[in-house]
N, C-alpha and C positions, 0 to 999 in steps of 0.2 A: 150552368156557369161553373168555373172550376172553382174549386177552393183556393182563392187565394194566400190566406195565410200558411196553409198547407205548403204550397208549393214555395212561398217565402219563404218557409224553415228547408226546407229541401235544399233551394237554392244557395241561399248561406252556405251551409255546410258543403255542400259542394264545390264553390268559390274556395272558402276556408281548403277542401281538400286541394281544389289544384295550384294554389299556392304552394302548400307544402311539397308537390309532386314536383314543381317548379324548382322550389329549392333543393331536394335532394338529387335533381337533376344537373344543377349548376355546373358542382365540381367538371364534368365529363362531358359536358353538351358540344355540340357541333353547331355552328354559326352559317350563314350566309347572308349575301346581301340580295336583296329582295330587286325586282326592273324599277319600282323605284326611287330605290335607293338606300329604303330602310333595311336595317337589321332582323332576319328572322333565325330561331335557334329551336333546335331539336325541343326544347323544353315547351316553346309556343305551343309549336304542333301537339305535344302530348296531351299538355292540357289541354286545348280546344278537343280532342278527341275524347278526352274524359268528361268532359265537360256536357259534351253532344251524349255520351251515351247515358249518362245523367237524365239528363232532358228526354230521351229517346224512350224510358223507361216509366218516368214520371207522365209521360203525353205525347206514347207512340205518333208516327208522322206528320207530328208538326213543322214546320219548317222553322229552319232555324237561318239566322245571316251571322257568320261568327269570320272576322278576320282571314284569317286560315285556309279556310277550306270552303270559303265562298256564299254567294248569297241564294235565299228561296225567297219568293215573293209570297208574302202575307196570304192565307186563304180564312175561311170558317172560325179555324183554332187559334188565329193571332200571328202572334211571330215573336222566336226568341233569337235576342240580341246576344254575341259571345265575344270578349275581347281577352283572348286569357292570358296575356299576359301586355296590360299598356303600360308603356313607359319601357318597349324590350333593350335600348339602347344603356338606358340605369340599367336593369337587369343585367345585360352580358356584361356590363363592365365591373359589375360589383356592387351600383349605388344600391341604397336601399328604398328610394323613390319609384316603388313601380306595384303595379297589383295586378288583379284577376278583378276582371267584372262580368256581369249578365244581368239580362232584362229581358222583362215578357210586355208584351203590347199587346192589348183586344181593345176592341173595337174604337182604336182610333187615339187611345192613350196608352203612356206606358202606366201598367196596371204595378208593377215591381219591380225592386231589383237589388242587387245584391253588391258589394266592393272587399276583398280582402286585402288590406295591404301588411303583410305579414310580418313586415320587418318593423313598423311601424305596428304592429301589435292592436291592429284598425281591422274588424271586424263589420259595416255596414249592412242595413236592410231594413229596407222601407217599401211600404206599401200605400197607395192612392187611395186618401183618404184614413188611414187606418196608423200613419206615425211614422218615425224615421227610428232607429234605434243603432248606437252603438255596443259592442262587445255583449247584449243583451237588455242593457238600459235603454229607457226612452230619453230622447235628445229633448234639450230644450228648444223652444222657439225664439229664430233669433232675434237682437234688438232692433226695434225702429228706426228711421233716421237716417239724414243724410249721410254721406262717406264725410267724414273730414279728408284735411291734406297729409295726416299723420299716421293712417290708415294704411293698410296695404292691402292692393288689388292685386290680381294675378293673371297673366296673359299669356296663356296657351301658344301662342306664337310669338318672340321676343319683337318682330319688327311691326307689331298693335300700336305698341306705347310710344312708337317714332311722331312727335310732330302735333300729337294731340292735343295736349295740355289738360289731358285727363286726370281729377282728382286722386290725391291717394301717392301710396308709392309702389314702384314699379317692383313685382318679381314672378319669375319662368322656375319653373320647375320640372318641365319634361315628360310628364306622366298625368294625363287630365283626370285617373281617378284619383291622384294624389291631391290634386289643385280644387278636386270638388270636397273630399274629406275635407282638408285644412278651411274653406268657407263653410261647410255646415259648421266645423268646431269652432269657427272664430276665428281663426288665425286669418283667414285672408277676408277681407271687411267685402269685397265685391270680386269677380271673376268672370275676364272676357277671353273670347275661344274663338274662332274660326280653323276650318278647314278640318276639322274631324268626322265622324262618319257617325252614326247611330250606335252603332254598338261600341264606340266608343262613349257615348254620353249619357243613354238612357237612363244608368242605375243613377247616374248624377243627378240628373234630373230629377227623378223621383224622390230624390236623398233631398237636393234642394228646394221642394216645394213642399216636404212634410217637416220642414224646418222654418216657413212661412216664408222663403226667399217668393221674390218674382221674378219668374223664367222668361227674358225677353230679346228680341231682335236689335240691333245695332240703332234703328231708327223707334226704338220704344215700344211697338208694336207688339203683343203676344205672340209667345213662341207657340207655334200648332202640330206637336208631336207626329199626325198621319203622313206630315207635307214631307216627312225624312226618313219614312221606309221603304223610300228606296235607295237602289246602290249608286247615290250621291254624296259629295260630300256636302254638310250643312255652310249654311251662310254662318256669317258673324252673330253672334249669339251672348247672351249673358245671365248670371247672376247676380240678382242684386237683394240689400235688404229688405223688407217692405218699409213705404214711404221715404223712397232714399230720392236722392236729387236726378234721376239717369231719366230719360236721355241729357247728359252731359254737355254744356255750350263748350263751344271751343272757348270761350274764353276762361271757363273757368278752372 
């Protein structure tokens, strides 16, 4: 079995590095727009390749699925997740809502994972079973309890909140490792997503459950980490506190 915690402190620091690589890339980066239709920038690419040989070094040929440079299907060793830089549209234009994330999955969970968000001075990494920690500190675990109406949720996709009458108030922010930091810290009391990919979420995931969140489906159901590696994107999905009011009536 690997060392997990091991490979935790690895992977932070490597996060932390391609953030920084990201940024001292900014000034000078080259853009295009992707088939379809996102933004991609010389700086993605760089990371992800740094990123990869990170990884490559730590747990020769594993396979990796990172944005970028495309997917391998899970064997023996797992599968590491790379999204180096989400939230790239913040990024090229200046905002400072955007990170570097990665996650490792064996046997069928994500076992850790990592978030830098640099500019927000968000250092993330948590491990299955073993705690969530920022900047080095361990996180608290968060409160129990419904969402009140005064609360704010956060929705991965602006057109979620059309029509629902879902508790809470409504805010988008662009960048899901940003929308999962701000719920582990409190800032966002619950957090709904659709249409993202794995390695867009894992480290989230793993951040949100060693913070006592419950990680679940649109209709309440447990979220089953195996059923989304592959190269799909995921259904509607969510966090929420534990003991909170979800799944949500339309009337309230």
């Amino acid at each position: 079995m690997p060392d997990y915690a091991a490979l935790l402190g690895d992977l932070e620091s490597t996060c932390k590095r391609a953030a920084q690589l990201a940024l001292e890339m900014r000034p000078k980066m080259d853009r295009e727009v992707k088939p379809d239709g996102s933004i991609v920038t010389t700086a993605d690419k760089a990371a992800e390749v740094y990123i990869r040989g990170r990884i490559a070094t730590a747990m020769p040929g594993a396979p990796v699925w990172g944005e970028e440079f495309g997917y391998e299907e899970p064997n023996e060793q797992g599968l590491w997740l790379v999204d180096p830089i989400d939230g790239t549209s913040n990024f090229a234009f200046g905002q400072p809502l955007w990170g570097v994330t990665a996650a490792y999955v064996q046997d069928g969970a994500i076992q850790l994972g990592a978030i830098c968000v640099p500019e927000l001075d968000w250092s993330f990494a948590a491990m299955r079973g073993g705690g969530a920690f920022l900047n080095g500190a361990r996180m608290e675990v968060l409160a129990p309890g419904a969402i009140e109406p005064y609360e704010l949720v956060g929705y991965g996709d602006a057109k979620m909140a059309s029509g629902h009458g879902f508790p809470g108030k409504f805010r988008h922010i662009g960048a899901f490792v940003v929308e999962a930091g701000a719920f582990a810290t409190g800032g966002l009391r619950a957090l709904l997503t659709n249409g993202v990919r794995m390695y867009d979420a894992a480290a989230g995931i793993v951040l949100a459950r060693e913070v006592g969140a419950e990680v679940k489906e649109l209709d309440g159901s447990e979220w089953k980490d195996a059923d989304w590696t592959r190269d799909v994107r995921c259904r509607t999905f969510g966090f929420f506190p534990p003991g909170s009011n979800w799944p949500f009536s339309q009337s309230q």
